[in-house]
Backbone as CSV, one residue per row, in Angstrom:
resi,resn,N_x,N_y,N_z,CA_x,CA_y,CA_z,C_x,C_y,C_z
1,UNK,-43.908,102.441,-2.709,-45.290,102.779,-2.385,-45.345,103.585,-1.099
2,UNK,-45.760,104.351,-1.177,-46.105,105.429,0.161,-47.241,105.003,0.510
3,UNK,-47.097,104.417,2.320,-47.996,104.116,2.917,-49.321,105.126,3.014
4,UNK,-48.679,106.133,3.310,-49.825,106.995,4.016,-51.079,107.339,3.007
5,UNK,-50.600,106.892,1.730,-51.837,107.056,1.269,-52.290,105.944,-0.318
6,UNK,-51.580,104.855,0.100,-51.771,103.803,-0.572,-51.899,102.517,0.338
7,UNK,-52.439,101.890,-0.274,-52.750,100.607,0.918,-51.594,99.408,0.990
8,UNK,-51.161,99.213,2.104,-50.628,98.701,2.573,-50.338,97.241,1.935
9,UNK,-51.403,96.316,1.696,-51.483,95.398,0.907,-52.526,95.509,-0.184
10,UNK,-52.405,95.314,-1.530,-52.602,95.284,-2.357,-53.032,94.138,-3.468
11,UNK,-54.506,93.577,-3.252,-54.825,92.699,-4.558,-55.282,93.098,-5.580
12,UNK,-55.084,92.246,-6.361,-55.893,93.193,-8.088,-56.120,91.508,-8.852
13,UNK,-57.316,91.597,-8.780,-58.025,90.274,-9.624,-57.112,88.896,-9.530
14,UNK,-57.060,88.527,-8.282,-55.860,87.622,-8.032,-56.752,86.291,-8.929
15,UNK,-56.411,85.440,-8.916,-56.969,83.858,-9.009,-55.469,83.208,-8.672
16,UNK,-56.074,81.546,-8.113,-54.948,80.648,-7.450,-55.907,79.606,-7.891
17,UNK,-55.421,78.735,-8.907,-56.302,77.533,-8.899,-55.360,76.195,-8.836
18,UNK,-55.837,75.083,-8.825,-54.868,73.715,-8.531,-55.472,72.523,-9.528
19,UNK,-54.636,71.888,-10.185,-55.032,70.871,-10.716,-55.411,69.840,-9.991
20,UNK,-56.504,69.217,-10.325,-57.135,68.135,-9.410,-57.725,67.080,-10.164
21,UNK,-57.855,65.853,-9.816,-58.108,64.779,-10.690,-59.040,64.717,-11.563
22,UNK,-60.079,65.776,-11.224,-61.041,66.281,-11.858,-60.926,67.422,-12.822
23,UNK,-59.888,68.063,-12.846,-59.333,69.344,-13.682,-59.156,70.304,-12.826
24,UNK,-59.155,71.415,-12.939,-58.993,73.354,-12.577,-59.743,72.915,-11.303
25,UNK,-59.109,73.516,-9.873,-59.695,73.647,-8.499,-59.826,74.893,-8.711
26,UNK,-60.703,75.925,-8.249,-60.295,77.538,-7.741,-60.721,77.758,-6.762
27,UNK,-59.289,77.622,-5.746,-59.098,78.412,-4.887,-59.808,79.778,-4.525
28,UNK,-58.837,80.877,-5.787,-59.479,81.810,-5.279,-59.762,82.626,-7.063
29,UNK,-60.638,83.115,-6.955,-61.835,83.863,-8.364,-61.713,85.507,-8.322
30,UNK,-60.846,86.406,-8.783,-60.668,87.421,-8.991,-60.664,87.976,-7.793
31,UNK,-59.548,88.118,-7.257,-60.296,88.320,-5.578,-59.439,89.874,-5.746
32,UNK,-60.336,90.850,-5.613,-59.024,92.099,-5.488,-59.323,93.032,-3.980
33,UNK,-58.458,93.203,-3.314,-58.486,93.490,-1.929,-57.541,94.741,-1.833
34,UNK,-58.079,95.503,-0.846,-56.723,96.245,-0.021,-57.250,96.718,1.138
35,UNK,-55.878,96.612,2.056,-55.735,96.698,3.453,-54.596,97.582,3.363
36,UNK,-55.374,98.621,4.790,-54.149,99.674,4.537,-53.425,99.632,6.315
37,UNK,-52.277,100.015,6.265,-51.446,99.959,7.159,-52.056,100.302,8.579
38,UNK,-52.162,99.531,9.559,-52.834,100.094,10.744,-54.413,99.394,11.224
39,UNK,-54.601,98.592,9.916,-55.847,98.103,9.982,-55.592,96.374,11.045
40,UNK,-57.105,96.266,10.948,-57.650,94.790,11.583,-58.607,94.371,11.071
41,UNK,-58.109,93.046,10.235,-59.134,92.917,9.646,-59.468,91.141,9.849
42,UNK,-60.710,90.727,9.626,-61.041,89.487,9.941,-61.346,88.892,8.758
43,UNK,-61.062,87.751,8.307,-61.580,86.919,6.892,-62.012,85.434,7.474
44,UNK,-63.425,85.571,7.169,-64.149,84.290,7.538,-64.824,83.680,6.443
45,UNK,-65.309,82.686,6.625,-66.170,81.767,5.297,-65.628,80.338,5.896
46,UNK,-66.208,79.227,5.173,-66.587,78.105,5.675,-65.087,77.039,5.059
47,UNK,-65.047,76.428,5.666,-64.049,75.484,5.577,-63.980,75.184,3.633
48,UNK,-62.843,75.441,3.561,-62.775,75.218,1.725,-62.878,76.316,1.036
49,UNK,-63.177,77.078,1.898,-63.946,78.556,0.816,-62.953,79.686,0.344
50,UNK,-61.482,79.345,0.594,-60.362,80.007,0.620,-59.772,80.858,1.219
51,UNK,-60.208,80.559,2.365,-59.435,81.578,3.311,-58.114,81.382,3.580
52,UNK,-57.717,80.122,3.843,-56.079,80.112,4.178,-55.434,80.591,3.155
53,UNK,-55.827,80.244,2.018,-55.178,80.081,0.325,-55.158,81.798,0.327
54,UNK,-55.962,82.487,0.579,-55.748,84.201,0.710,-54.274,84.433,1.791
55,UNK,-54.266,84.121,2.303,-53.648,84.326,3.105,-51.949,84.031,2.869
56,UNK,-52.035,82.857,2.262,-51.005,81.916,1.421,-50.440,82.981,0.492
57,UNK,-51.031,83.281,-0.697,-51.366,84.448,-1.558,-50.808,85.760,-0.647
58,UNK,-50.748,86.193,0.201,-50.796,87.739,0.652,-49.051,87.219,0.934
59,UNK,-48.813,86.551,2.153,-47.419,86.087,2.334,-46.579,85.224,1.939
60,UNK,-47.205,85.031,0.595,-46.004,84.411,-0.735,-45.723,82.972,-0.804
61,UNK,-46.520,82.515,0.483,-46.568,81.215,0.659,-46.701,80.439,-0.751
62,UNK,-47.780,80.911,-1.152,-48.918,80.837,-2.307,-48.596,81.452,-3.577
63,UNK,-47.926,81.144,-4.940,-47.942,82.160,-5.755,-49.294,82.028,-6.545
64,UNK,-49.956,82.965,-6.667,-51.158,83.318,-7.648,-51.049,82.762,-9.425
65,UNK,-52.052,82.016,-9.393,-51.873,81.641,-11.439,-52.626,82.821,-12.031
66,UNK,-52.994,83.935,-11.564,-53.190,84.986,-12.110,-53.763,86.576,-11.160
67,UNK,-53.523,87.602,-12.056,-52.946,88.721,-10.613,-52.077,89.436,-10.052
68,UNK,-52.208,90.098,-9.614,-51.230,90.578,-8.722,-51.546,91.022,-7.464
69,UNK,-50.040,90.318,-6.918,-50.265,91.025,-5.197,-48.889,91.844,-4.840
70,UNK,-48.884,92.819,-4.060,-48.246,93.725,-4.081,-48.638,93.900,-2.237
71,UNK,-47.251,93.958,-1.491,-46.940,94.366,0.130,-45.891,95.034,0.415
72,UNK,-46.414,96.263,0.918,-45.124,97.098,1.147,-44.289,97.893,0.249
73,UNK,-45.487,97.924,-1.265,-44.806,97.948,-2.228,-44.259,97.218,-3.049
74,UNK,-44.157,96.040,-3.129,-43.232,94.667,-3.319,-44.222,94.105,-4.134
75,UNK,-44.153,93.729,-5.553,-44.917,92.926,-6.001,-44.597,91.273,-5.651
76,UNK,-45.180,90.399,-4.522,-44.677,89.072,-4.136,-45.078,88.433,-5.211
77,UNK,-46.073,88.577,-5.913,-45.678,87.248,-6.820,-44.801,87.217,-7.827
78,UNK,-43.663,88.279,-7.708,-42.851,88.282,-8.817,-41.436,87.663,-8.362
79,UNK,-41.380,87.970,-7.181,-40.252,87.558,-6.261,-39.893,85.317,-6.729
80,UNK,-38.477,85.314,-6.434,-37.974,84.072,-6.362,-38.254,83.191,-5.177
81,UNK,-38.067,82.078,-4.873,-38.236,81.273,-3.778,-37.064,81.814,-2.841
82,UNK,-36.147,82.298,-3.016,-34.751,83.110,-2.217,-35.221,84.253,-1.779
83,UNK,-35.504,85.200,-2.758,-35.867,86.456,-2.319,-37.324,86.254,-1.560
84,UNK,-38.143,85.548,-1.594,-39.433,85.150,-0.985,-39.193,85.067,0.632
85,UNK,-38.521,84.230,0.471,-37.626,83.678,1.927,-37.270,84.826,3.003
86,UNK,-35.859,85.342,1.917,-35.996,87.062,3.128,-36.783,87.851,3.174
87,UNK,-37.660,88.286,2.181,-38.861,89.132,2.200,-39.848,88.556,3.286
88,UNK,-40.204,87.307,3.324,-40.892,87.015,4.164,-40.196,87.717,5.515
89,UNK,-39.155,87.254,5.867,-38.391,87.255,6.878,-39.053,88.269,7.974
90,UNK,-38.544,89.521,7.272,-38.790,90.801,7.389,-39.760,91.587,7.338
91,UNK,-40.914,91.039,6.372,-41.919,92.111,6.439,-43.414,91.261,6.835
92,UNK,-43.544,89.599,7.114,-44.786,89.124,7.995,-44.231,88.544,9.116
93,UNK,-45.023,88.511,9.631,-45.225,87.607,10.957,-46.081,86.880,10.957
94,UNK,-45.652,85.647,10.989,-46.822,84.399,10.859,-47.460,83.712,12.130
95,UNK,-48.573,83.474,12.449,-49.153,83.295,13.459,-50.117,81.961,13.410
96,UNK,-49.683,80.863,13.989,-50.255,79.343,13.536,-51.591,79.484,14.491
97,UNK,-52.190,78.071,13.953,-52.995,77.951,15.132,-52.546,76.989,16.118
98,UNK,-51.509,75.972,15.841,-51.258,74.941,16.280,-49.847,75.516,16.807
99,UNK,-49.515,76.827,16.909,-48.001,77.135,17.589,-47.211,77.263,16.796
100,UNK,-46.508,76.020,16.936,-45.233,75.557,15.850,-43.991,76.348,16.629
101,UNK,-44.222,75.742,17.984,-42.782,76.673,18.597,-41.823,75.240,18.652
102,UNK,-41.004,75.291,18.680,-39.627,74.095,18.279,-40.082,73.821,20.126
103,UNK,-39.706,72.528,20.419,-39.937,72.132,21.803,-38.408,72.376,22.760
104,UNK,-37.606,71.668,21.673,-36.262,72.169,22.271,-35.752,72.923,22.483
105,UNK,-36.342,74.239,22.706,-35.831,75.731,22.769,-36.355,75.892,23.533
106,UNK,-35.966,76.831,24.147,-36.923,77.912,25.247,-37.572,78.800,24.712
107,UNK,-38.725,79.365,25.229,-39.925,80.148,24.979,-38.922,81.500,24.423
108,UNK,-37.794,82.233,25.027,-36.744,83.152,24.500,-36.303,82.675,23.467
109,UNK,-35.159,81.089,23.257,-34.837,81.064,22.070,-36.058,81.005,20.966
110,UNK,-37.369,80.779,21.214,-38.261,80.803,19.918,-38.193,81.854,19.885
111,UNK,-38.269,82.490,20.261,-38.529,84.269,20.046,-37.703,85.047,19.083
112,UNK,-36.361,84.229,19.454,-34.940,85.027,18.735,-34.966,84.217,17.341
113,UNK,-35.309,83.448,17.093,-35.047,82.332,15.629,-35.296,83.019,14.415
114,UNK,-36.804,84.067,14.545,-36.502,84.659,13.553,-35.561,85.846,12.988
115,UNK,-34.989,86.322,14.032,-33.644,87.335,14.083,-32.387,86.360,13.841
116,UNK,-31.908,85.746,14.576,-31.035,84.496,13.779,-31.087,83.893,12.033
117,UNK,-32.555,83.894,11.690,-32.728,83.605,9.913,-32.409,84.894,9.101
118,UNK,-32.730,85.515,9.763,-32.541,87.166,8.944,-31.657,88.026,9.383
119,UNK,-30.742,87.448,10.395,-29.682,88.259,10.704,-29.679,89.783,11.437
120,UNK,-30.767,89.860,11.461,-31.797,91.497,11.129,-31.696,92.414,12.835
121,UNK,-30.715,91.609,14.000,-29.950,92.194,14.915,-28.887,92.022,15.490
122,UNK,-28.153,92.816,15.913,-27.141,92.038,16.152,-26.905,90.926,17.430
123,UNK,-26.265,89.576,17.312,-26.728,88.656,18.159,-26.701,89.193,20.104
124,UNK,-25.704,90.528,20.025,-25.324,90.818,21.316,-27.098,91.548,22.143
125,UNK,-28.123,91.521,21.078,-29.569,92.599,21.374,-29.984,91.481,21.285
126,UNK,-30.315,90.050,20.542,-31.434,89.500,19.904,-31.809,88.830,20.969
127,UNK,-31.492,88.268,22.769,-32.172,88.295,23.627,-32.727,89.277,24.538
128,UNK,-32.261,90.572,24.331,-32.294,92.100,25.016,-34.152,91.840,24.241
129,UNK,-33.982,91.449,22.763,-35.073,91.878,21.847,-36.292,90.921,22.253
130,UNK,-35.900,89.971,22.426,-36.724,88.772,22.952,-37.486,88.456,23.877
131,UNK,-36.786,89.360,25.409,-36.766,89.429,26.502,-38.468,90.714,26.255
132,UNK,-38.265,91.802,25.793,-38.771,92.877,25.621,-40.147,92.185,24.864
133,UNK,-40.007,91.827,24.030,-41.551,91.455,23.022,-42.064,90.558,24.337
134,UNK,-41.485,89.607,24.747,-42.167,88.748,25.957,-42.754,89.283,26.627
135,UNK,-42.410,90.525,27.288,-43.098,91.312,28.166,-44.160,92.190,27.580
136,UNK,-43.940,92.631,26.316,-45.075,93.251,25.556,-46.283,92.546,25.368
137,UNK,-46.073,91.011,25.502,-47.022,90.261,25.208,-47.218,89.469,26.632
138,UNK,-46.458,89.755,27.782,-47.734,89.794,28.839,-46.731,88.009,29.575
139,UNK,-45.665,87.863,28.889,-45.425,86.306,29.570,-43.656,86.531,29.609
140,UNK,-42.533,87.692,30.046,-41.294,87.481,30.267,-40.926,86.810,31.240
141,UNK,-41.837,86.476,32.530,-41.547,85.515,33.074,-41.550,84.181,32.955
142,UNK,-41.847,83.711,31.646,-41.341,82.710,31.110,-40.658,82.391,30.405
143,UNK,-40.049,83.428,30.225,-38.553,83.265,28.991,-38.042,82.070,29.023
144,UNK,-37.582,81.684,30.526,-36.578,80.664,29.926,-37.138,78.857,30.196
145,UNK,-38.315,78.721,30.433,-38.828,77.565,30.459,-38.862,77.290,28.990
146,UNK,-39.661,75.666,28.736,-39.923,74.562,27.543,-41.229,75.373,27.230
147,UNK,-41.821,75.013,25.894,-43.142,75.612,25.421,-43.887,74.489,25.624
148,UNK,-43.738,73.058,26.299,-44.302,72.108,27.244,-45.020,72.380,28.491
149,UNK,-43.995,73.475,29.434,-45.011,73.889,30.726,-45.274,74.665,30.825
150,UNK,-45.569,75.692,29.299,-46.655,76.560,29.260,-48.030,75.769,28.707
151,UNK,-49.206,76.782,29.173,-50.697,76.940,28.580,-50.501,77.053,27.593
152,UNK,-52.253,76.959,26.723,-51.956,77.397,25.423,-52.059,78.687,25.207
153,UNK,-52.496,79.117,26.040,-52.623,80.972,25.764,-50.844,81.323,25.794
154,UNK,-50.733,80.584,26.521,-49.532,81.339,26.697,-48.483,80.743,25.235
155,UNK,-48.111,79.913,25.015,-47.668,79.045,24.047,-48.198,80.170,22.714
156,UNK,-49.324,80.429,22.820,-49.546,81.768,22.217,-49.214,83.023,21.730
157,UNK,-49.541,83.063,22.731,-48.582,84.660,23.103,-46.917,84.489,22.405
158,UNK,-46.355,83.316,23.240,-45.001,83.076,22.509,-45.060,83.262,21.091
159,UNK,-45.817,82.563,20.550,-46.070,82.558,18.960,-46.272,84.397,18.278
160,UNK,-47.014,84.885,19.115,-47.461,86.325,18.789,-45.836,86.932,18.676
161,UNK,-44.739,86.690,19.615,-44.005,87.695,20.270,-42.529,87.096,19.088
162,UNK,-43.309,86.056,18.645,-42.428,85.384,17.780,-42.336,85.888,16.319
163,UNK,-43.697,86.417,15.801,-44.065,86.897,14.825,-43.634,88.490,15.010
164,UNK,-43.518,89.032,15.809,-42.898,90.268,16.132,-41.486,90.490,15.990
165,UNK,-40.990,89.449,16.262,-39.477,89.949,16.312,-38.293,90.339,15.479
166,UNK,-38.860,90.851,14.158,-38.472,91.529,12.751,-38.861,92.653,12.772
167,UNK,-39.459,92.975,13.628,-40.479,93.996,13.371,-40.936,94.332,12.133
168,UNK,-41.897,93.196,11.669,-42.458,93.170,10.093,-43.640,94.147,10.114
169,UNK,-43.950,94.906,8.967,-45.374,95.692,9.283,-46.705,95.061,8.899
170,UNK,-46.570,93.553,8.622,-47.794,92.733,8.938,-47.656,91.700,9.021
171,UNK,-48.579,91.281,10.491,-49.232,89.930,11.336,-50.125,89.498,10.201
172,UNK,-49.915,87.908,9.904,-51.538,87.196,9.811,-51.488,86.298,10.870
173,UNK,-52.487,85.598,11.030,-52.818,84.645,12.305,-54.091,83.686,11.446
174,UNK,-53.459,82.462,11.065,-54.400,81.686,10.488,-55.140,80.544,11.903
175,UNK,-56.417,80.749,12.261,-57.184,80.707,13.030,-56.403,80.234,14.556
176,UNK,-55.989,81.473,15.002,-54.773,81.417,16.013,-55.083,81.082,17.539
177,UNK,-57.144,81.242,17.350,-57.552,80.755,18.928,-58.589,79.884,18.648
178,UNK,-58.293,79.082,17.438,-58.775,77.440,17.759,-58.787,76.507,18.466
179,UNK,-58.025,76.835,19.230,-57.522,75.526,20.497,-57.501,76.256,21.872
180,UNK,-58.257,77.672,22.035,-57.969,78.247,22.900,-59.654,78.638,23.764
181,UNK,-59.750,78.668,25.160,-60.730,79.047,25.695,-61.194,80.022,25.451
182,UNK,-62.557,80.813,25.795,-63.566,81.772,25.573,-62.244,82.943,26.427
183,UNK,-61.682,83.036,27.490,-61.320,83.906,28.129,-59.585,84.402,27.552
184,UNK,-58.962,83.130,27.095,-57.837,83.415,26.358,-57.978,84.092,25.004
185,UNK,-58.833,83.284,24.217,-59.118,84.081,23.147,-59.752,86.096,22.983
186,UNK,-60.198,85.868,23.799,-60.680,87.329,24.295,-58.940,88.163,24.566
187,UNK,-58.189,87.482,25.561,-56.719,88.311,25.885,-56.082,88.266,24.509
188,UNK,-56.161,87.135,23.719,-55.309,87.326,22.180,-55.772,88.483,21.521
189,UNK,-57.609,88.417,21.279,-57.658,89.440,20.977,-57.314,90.725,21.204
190,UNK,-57.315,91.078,22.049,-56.778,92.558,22.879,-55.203,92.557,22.159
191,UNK,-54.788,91.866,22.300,-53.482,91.635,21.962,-53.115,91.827,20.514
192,UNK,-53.826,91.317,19.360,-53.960,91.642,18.225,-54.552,93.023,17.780
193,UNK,-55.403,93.467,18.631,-55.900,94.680,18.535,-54.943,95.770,18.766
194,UNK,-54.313,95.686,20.327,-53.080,96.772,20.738,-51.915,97.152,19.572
195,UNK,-52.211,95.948,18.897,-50.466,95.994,17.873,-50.811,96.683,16.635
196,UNK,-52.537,96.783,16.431,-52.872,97.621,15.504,-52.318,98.905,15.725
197,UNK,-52.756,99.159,17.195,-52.785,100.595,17.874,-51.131,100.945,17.656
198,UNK,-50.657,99.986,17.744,-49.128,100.380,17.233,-48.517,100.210,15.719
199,UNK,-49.190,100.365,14.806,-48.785,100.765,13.394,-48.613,99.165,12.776
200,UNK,-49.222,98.646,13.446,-48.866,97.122,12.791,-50.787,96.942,12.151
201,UNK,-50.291,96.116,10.876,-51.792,95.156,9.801,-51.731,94.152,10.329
202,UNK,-52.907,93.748,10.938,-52.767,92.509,11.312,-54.425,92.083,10.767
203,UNK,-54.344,90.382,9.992,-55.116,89.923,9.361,-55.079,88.408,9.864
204,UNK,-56.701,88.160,10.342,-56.643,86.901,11.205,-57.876,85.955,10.302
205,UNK,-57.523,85.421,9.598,-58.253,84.095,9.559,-59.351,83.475,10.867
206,UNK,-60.469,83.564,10.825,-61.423,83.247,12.028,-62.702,82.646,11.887
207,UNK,-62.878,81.129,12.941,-64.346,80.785,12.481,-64.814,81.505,13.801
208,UNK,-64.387,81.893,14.683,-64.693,82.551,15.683,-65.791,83.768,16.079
209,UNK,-67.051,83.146,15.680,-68.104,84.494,16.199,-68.210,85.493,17.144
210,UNK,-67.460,85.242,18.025,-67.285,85.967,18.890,-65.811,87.307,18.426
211,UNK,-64.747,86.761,17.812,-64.066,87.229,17.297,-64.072,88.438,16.458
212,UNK,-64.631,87.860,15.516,-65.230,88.794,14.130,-66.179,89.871,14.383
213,UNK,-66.881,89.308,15.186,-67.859,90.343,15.813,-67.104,91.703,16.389
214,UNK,-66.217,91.419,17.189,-65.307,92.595,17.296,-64.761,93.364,16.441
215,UNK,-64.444,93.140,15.385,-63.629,93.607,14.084,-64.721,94.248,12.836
216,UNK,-64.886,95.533,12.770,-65.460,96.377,11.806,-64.906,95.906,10.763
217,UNK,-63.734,95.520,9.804,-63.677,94.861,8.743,-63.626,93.273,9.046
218,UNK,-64.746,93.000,8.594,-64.787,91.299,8.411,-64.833,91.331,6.641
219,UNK,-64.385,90.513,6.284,-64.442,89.936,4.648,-64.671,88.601,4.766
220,UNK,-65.612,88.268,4.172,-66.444,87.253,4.041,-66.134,86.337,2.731
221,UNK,-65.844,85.203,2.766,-65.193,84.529,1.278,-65.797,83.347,1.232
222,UNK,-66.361,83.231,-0.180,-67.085,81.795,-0.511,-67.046,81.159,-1.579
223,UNK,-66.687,80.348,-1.945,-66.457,79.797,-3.006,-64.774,80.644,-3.701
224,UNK,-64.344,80.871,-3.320,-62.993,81.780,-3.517,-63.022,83.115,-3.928
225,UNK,-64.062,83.621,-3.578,-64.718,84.655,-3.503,-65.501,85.521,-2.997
226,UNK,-65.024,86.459,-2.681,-65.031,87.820,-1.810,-66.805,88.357,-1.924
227,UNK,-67.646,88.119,-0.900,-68.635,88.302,-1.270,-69.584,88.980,-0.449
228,UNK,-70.388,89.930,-0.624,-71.016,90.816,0.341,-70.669,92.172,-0.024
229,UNK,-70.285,92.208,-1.042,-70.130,93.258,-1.741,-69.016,93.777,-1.294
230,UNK,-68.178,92.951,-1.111,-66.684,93.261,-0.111,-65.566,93.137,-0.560
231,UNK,-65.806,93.140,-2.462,-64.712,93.338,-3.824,-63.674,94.372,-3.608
232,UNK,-62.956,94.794,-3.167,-61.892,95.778,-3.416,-61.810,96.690,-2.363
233,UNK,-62.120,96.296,-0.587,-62.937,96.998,0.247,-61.564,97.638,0.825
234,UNK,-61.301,98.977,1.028,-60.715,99.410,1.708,-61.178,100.804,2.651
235,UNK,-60.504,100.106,3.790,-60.910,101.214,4.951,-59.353,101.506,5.922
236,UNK,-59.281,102.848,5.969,-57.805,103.545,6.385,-57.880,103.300,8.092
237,UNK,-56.802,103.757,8.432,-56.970,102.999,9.951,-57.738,103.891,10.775
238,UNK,-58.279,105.272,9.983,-58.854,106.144,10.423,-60.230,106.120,11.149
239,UNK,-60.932,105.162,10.627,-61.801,104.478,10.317,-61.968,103.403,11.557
240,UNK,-61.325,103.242,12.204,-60.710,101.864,13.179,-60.803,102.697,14.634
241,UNK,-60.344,104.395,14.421,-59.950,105.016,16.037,-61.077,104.812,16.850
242,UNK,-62.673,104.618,16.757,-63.584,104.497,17.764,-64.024,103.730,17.357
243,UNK,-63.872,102.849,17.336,-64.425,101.535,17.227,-64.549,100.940,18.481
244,UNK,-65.233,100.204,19.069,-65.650,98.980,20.257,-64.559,98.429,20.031
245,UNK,-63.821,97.669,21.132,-62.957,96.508,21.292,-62.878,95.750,22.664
């Protein structure tokens, strides 16, 4: 798939439903989307309404019971639990809300773990590499402390610089400044925004009004479904250069 003029990620009438004691859950109801390379985009709706499960769905977490999704070219729901694994590796960056940095490492070794799973530098760079995203993201002077006597912004940031270090061409961040103040969340943002400015998709899960409000693509999902007339919405990153931030 050629980026420059196909979208980056790719849905087409997905559905994800779950058996439940009651029968058929749905998740998610024909949901067809695309996001093209360079974008920022926000997906909000109310607790249940399928937002993570999109998200699940986009980075393979999730395979779809009907649909297709397609990243980078790559149809993921066709992929194995193996090939899932390195594909992931390499082409997302996952962004918690709760961290999920290992405690026993240093803020550097989290950084390097995902270059260690994927092999994807050689080990003599993968703190050269580590060292560098830290500082891109505003905290190398904490390389070598616990992710204990950092903040959470900062514990953050680690997480951001963590999701970087494949250099995958798309971030999600499932509601990544839930636990974070009015003034940190504001620096994440900037932060998620800049990496647009650098050729990176980044797609954030947000109950965050203040958040979304910033972001010209918001997609709105309810009931597992894409709604606001926001079925198949694509906007090029062209679209993004004057925008407020």
């Amino acid at each position: 798939m050629n980026a420059t003029n196909k979208a980056l990620i790719d849905l087409e009438h997905v559905e994800k439903k779950f058996m439940v004691g009651s029968g058929n859950f749905y998740a998610l109801r024909d949901v067809s989307l695309q996001v093209g390379a360079g974008e920022l985009v926000a997906i909000t709706g109310k607790s249940g309404s399928g937002k993570s499960t999109l998200l699940n769905v986009i980075s393979g977490i999730d395979k779809p019971t009907g649909g297709n999704v397609t990243v980078n070219g790559i149809r993921v729901d066709k992929l194995s639990e193996t090939e899932l694994a390195s594909w992931r590796g390499k082409n997302m960056g996952i962004v918690f809300q709760f961290f999920q940095l290992l405690p026993t490492l240093t803020v550097a070794e989290n950084v390097m773990l995902p270059m260690d799973f994927c092999n994807s530098y050689p080990k003599k760079e993968r703190r050269a590499r580590a060292l560098a995203l830290l500082d891109q993201v505003g905290i190398k002077d904490q390389a070598d402390k616990f992710p204990s006597a950092l903040s959470g912004g900062q514990q953050q940031r680690t997480a951001i610089a963590r999701a970087l270090a494949n250099d995958p061409p798309v971030i999600i961040a499932d509601e990544p400044t839930g636990n974070l103040d009015s003034n940190t969340t504001a620096s994440i943002f900037d932060l998620f925004s800049n990496l647009t400015r650098l050729g990176k998709t980044v797609i954030i899960v947000t109950h965050e009004k203040e958040i979304s409000s910033r972001i010209e693509n918001v997609i709105s999902i309810s009931d597992g479904m894409i709604s606001n007339g926001q079925q198949g919405k694509h906007l090029t990153s062209a679209q993004y250069e004057n925008k407020a931030v």
